[in-house]
Structure formats: structure tokens, C-alpha cells
Residue, then its C-alpha position, 0 to 999 in steps of 0.5 A: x296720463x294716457x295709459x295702453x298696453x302692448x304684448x311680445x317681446x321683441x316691442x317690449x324690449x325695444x320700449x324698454x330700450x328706448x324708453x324705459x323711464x315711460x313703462x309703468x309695469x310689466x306682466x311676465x311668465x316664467x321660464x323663458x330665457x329671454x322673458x327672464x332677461x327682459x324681466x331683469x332688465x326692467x328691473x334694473x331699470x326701475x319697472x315694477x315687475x309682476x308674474x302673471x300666467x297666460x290666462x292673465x296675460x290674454x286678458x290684459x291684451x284682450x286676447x292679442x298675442x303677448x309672446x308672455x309678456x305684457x307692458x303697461x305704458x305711457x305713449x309718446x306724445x302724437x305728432x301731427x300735421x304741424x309738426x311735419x314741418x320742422x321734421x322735414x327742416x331737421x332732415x334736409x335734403x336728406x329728409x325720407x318720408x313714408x306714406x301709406x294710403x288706406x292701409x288697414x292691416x295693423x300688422x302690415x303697419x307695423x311692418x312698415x314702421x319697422x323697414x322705415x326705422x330701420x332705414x332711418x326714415x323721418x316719419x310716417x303718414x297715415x290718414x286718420x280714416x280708414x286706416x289701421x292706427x297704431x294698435x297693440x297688433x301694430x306694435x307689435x308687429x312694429x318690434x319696436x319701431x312704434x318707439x322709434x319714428x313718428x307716425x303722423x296721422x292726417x286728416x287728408x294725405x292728399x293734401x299733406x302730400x301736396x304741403x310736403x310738396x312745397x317743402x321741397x320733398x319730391x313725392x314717388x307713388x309705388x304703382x305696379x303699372x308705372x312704366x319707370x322701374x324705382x331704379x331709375x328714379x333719383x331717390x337721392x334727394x328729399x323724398x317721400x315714397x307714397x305706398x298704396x292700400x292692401x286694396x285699390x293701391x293708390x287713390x286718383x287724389x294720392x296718385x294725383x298728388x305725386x310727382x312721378x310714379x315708380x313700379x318694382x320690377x318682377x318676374x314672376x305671375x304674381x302681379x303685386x307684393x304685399x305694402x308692407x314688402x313693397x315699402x322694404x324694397x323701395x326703402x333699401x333702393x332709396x338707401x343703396x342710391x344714397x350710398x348707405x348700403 
């Protein structure tokens, strides 16, 4: 049995919340509200329970930030391309994919499988090199959302995206120099927004591989938005097209 560990309270909570039965013990300081109400609920729900102080905390998380507290757990099984199939079958034409291309920041990771969860996304596709994977950072950042959507790993997203493709799903690559705005793309139907890395954006393969590319219009001097921002944004234009907002 796979073991790892992640700190913070609102990804510990949420694990507990979604998956209590997978926690295998919990680290926790005193004398926080909301740390002494998580700890309850663990107990409650059958997760053994230890105190630790900080200095035991940072080196169960080799030093991460833990928020004062610490769970130990078994990872949901990992989804790969095979299962991409049967996700999008599930979905129908509703299905709503996330790509990210070469992004590096676990924290930019997290923050885009939480947008993602809480849209109600199918999965999200990340290339098993140079990328960040799922890390105690990530998790973190996720608040959650790691427990809550598949995230897939490839061996090349170009190629996934061109077998999703085939699937019926319509691939929309975010590019800043993309003369539609996302509002005037149809996002209604099967979708996966393909979203580029912290440094070059989309690769010529990735960009190659999407139907139509879209930019998010602004106003300002600055030239881009941070990945994790520019997938909120087009996450919340596909949900207002789709009349759930």
C-alpha cells in the first residue's frame, strides 16, 4: 500500500471529507479552532489522531508548509490515458476537459485542479515530463480538489489531445495573440481548454493539436495572466455559456 503525506488544513479537511476511510493517521498542534475541529472529526470518523509540535510537523513534510497539521494517507488509484475514454463516455456532451501544457508550479497545479473541481470539470491532463505532478505543495494548494478529480498524466499531450479529438471533444488552446475573444467561442459542447506553460504558453505540437485558439481580453499593460488565473477565467466563461452560473 502507497503511503504519502500532505499538510494544511483546508486539503486535509477536504480528504477527510471525501475520503476519510483512506487517511491512515493525523498530526496535529493545539490550540487552534479549526485544527481542534478537524482533529474531532477525525476522530469521529475513526482516524488515529497523534499531537505533534511544529518542529515535528516540518519534518514529517520535509519542511513544507503543514498550516499545523499533517495527514498520512493512501492516494486514490492514478488514472491514466486509458482511462480518458470512459471519463469522456460518462461526461457526454457535457464532458469538460483541462489541459495543461508544461506547467511546472505545483502551486499553479493546485490552483487549477481547484477551479477545475469547482466547475465540475471530468479530468485534468498533465505531461508526465517537465511538468509539476501532484506534490505535497500541489495538494495543498489544490485545498482539496486533488481528492476530488482525476488528474491524468501522459506520455505526450499532443497526441492525447488529437485521440480526445476523436472522441468528439472540441480542443480550445488559451493564446493571448488568438484573434477570437473566449467569448465568442462556443464552449457549450464537448470541450477541453488547453492552457500553456508558466514559460513558452502552448508548444507548436499542443497548439497544432487544437481546434481554435482563444485569447482572454484585457485592458491593462500587462500582457498575461498567470495559468492558474487564465484557467479560472475560461472555466467560469465555459459555465456561464452553459447556463450554470
Amino acid at each position: 500500500m502507497s503511503r504519502e503525506k500532505t499538510g494544511g488544513i483546508n486539503a486535509v479537511s477536504a480528504m477527510l471529507k471525501q475520503h476519510p476511510e483512506r487517511i491512515i493517521q493525523l498530526w496535529a498542534q493545539n490550540g487552534n479552532a479549526r485544527i481542534d475541529a478537524l482533529v474531532e472529526s477525525a476522530r469521529t470518523a475513526g482516524v488515529p489522531v497523534q499531537t505533534a509540535n511544529a518542529n515535528a510537523l516540518d519534518r514529517l513534510v520535509a519542511g513544507d508548509h503543514h498550516q499545523g497539521v499533517v495527514a498520512e494517507f493512501q492516494p486514490l488509484p492514478n488514472k491514466n490515458e486509458q482511462d480518458l475514454d470512459s471519463i469522456i463516455d460518462a461526461a457526454g456532451p457535457a464532458a469538460l476537459l483541462v489541459a495543461l501544457d508544461q506547467v511546472q508550479d505545483p502551486h499553479n497545479l493546485g490552483a487549477c485542479l481547484r477551479s477545475a473541481a469547482a466547475v465540475g470539470a471530468d479530468a485534468v491532463l498533465i505531461p508526465r515530463d517537465r511538468a509539476a505532478g501532484l506534490t505535497p505543495a500541489a495538494r495543498r494548494a489544490a485545498a482539496g480538489a486533488a481528492e476530488m478529480i482525476p488528474l491524468i498524466e501522459v506520455a505526450n499531450l499532443s497526441r492525447a489531445l488529437q485521440h480526445i479529438a476523436s472522441l468528439g471533444v472540441w480542443c480550445v488552446g488559451l493564446d493571448g495573440e488568438a484573434e477570437q475573444s473566449i467569448h465568442q467561442v462556443d464552449l457549450t459542447g464537448p470541450i477541453a481548454l488547453v492552457m500553456g506553460g508558466e514559460e513558452q504558453g502552448l508548444r507548436r505540437l499542443t497548439r497544432e493539436r487544437c481546434d481554435l485558439l482563444a485569447r482572454i481580453p484585457m485592458s491593462g499593460v500587462m500582457e498575461s495572466l498567470n495559468v492558474s488565473v487564465a484557467t479560472g477565467i475560461a472555466l467560469v466563461e465555459t459555465l456561464r455559456q452553459r447556463g450554470e452560473q
